[in-house]
N, C-alpha and C positions, 0 to 999 in steps of 0.2 A: 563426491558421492554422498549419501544421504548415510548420516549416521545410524539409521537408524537398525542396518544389518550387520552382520556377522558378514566383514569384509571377504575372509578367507572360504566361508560354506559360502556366500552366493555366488563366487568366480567360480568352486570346487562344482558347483551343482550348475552353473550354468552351463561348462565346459561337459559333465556329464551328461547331460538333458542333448547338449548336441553332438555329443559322439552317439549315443543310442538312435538317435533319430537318422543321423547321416549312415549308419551300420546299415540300418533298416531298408535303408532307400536305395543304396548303392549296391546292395548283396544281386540285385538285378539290373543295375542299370552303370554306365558307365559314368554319364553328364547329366545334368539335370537343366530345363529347360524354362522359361519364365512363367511358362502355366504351372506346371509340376509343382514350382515353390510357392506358388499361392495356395496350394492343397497340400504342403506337406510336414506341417505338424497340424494338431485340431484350433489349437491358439491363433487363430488370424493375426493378430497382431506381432508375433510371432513372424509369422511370414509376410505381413507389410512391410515388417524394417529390416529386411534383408531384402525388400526390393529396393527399396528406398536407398541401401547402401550402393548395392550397384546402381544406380542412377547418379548417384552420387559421382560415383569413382567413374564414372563413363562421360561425364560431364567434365570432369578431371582431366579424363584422358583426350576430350574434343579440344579443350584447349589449346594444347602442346599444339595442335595443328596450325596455328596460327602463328605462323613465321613472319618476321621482319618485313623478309623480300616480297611479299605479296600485299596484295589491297585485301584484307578478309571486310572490308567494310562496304564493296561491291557486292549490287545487287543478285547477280545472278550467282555468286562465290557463299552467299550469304543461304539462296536459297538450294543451291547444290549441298552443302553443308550439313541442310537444315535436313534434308531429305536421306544422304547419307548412313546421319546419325539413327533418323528413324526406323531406315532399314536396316540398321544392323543390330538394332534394341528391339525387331523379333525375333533373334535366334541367340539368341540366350543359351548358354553350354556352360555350363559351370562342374568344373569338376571336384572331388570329393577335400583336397587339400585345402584347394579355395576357399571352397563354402564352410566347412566347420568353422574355422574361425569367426565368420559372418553371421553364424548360427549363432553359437555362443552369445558374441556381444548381443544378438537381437531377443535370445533371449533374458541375461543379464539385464538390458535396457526395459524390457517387459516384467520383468519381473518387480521393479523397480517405480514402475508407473504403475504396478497392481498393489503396492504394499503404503507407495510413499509418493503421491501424487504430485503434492507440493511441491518439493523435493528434486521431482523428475523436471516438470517444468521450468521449474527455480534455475533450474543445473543448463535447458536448452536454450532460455530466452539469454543468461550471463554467458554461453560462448559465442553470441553472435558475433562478427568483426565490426570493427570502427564502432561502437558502443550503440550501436541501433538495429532496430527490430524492421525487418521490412513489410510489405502486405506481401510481397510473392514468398518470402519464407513461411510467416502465418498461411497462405494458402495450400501449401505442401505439408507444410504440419499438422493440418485441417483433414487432406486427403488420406497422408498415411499413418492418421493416429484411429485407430476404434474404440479402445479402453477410454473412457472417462471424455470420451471426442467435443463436449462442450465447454470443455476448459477452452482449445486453442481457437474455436468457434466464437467463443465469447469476446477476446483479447482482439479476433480480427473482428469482431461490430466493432469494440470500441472505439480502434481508433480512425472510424468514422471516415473512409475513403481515403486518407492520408496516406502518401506513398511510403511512408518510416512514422514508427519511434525513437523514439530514446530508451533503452534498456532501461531505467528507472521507474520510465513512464508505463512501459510496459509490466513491470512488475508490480506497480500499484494497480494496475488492472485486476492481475493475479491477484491478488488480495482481495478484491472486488467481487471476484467470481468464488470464490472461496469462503467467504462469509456469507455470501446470500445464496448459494448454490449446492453448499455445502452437503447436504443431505440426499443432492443426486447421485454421489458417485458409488461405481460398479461395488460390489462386495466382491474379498477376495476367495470366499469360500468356493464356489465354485470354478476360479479358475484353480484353486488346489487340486480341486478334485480331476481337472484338465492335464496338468501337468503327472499326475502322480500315475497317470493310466501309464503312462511310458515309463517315470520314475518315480518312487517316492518320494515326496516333497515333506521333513519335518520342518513344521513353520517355528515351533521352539527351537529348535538350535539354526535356523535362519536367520531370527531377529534376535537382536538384542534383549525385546521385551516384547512379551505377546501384543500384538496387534488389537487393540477394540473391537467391540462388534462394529459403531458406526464411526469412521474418522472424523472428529471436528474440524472445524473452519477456524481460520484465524480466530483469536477471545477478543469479543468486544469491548472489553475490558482491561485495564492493566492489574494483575497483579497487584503493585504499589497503589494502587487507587483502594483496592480491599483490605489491603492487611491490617489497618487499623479500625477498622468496621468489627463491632462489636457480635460474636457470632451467639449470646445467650442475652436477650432480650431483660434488662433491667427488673430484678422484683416491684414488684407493687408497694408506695410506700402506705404504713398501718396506719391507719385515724389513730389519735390519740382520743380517748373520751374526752366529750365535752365538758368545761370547766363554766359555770355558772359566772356573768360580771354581771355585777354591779352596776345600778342605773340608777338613778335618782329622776322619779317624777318632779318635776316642775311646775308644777298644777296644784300641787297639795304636798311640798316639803316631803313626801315619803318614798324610800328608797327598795326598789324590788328588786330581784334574782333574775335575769333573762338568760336564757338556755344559749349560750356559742354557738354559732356553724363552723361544724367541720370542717376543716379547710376542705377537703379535698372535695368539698360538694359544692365549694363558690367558683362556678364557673367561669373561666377568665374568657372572657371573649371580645375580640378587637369592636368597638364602638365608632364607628366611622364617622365623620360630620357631612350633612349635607352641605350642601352651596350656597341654602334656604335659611342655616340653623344660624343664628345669630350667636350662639358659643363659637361657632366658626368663624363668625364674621370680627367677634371680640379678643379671639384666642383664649377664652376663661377653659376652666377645667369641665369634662364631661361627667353628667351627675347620673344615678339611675332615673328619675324621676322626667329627664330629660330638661333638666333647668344648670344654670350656670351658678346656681350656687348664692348663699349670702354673701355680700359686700365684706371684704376683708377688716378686722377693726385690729386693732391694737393689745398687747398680751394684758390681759387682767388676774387677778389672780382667786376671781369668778370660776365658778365652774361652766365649764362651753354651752348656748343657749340652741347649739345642735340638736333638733330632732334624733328619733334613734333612725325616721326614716330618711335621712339627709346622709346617709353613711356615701361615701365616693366609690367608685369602682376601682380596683388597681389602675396604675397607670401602664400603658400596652400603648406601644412603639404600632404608630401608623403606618401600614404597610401598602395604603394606597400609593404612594408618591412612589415611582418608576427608581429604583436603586441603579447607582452608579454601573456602567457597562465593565466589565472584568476588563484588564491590560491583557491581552496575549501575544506572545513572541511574535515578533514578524518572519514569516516564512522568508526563503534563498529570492525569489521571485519577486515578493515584496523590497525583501532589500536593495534588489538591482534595479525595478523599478522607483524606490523613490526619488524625489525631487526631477523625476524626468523633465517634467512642465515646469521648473523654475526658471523665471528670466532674470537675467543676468541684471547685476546693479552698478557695477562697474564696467569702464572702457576698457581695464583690463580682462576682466571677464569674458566682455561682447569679444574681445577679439581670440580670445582662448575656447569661445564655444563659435567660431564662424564653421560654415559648413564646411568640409574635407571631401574629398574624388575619392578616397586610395583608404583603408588603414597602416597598410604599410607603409605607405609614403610619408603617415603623419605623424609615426610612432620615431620619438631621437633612438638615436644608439647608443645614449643612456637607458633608455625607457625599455630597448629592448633586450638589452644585457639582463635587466632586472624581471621584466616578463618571465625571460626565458630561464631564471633559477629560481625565481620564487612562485610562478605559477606553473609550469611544465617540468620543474624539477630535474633544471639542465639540458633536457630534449630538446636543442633545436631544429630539428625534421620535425616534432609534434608545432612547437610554434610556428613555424612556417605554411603545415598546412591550415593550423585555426584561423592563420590570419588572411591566409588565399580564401578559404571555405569562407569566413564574414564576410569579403568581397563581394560575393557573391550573392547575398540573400537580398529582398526586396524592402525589409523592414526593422524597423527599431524592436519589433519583437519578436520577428524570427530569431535577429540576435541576439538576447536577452535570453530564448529559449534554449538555442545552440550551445551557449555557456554556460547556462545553469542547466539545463538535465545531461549534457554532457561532460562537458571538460572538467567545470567544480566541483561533477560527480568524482569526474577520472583523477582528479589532480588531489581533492581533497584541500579547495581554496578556502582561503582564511577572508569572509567575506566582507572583515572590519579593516582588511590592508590597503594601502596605500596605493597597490597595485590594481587592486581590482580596482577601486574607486579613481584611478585615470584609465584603465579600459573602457569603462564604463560611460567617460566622459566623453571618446575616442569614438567609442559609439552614436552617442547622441548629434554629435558631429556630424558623423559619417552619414546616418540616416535624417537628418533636419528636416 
């Protein structure tokens, strides 16, 4: 659950919010019905996810019907079933023992997607089963979310008609929608004011820490990227008054005073060479005057026969020429894909990447003793089914996806071992 409440008041306050409400309701009526619970606190949301539970547990309970001894996979059993179910999910009768508890968590679970959005989402995509996000879960989570309802709306465009994700994948979505989106979501001031009609709601001894007016989005930023970022902007460094040198005319043996420039008024600025300039074409040094300069002679112990207006420019690192491209780490995906396309140079090679039928068939039991402790972490039911489920796929990058947003999520593989790196090869096998 999301740290960011006072664990013991939002159970005390959620469990209270639905005894007053259930008091309320029940003082007249015996059962409540599935219309009734849609109108019965003012929080819609509220009363979505106490239907959503019963759908739930009603879905649970069709289950159980499907015994051994029968075909439930017959047509006519399938749509008897179907029909069944539907008539019996309009007469909805919930009694008071029942429903509190259902109240409670729905409001608990609301209250929780009004304070800590992230958080709530974060908590539903991570209990999904077998580590993947489906499209019919995002479609139910679409239907009975109204608070903040463009979160789970957004995560199903993502992923783009696909029957599943990958729980990780999905979560980078989240993040997606969170930094660019950010500034949509609901304020909770008015649902306080929702809640408080039936009970008082203090939002200080709720949270931990007062809630902001507007909640941010992920920081696009690290932290560690700033902390060393100077936050008071450097003084100005002072001129020093100019100091008179010394020059000697050349013309007439007489030596005069010429006034210094300041440094900080000789503007350094990058001098580019054209294509055209023949300092370019010579590599000579670039002058103000746009000339290459006098021919270099040898030290005399003369004084320099330099003009004063032949002075050089500083010399400034050319910034035309395109700078080295940064190294950066190779991502999990990169890793498993490299060398895919490398052909083999050896006969021993060619005959260790020939194509394979099976991956189980071409896994030794050496290979799979080792698998199964160093990647599954002793689970062999988890190896068994990873290696039936690659069976299965059509391609070299379905499986590459399958094990990287999956298993090396779930397992926490070490993507420089020895192990990955013959799975890997097992693969390319498999799919030639």
């Amino acid at each position: 659950m999301s740290n960011k409440f006072n664990a013991n008041v939002l159970t005390e306050y959620s469990k209270s919010y639905a005894r007053r409400i259930a008091s309320d309701f029940y003082q007249h009526h015996a059962t409540i019905s599935g219309q009734q619970i849609l109108s019965l606190t003012p929080i819609n949301q509220i009363n979505l996810f106490v239907i959503s539970t019963l759908s739930d547990k009603w879905q649970a309970d069709a289950a159980k019907f499907r015994s051994p001894y029968f075909d439930f996979t017959d047509a006519d059993v399938e749509e008897a079933l179907r029909n069944f179910m539907n008539v019996v999910s309009q007469h909805i009768s919930v009694r008071r023992e029942h429903l509190e508890p259902l109240l409670a968590d729905a409001t608990r679970r609301t209250i929780t997607m009004i304070f800590d959005p992230r958080a709530y989402f974060d908590d539903v995509l991570r209990s999904q089963p077998e580590f993947t996000v489906t499209a019919d879960v995002l479609k139910q989570l679409v239907r009975y979310t109204k608070i903040n309802q463009f979160i789970p709306a957004y995560i199903l465009q993502r992923i783009n008609g696909k029957p599943f994700v990958y729980v990780n994948q999905a979560l980078g979505f989240l993040d997606e929608v969170f930094s660019q989106r950010a500034h949509e979501l609901e304020h909770y001031d008015k649902f306080v004011a929702l809640f408080s009609e039936k009970l008082p709601m203090d939002v200080a001894a709720l949270l931990r820490s007062h809630v902001p007016d507007s909640i941010p989005g992920a920081p696009l930023r690290s932290f560690f990227d700033t902390v060393t970022e100077p936050t008071v902007p450097p003084a100005p460094l002072v001129a020093e008054a100019p100091t008179p040198i010394q020059t000697e005319d050349l013309s007439n043996g007489t030596a005069h005073n010429t006034p210094a420039i300041p440094p900080q008024e000789v503007p350094v600025t990058p001098v580019f060479a054209s294509s055209t300039d023949d300092s370019a074409a010579t590599g000579g040094a670039m002058f103000l005057d746009r000339t290459s300069g006098p021919d270099p002679v040898s030290p005399i112990s003369q004084p320099s026969q330099l003009q004063d207006t032949d002075i050089t420019q500083p010399v400034v690192l050319d910034r035309s020429q395109p700078e080295a491209a940064t190294e950066t780490k190779p991502t999990l995906n990169d890793t498993l894909r490299e060398n895919a396309s490398a052909e083999p140079t050896t006969v021993a090679e060619t005959f260790h990447r020939a194509p394979i039928e099976s991956v189980a068939r071409s896994i030794s039991l050496n290979q799979k003793f080792r698998f199964i402790n160093q990647l599954f972490n002793g689970n062999s039911s988890a190896y068994n089914q990873a290696v039936e489920e690659i069976d299965t796929l059509n391609n070299y990058g379905q499986a590459l996806d399958l094990i990287s947003y999956r298993y090396a999520s779930q397992y926490l593989w070490d993507m420089s071992s020895d192990e990955v790196s013959e799975l890997v090869e097992i693969l390319k096998r498999r799919f030639a």
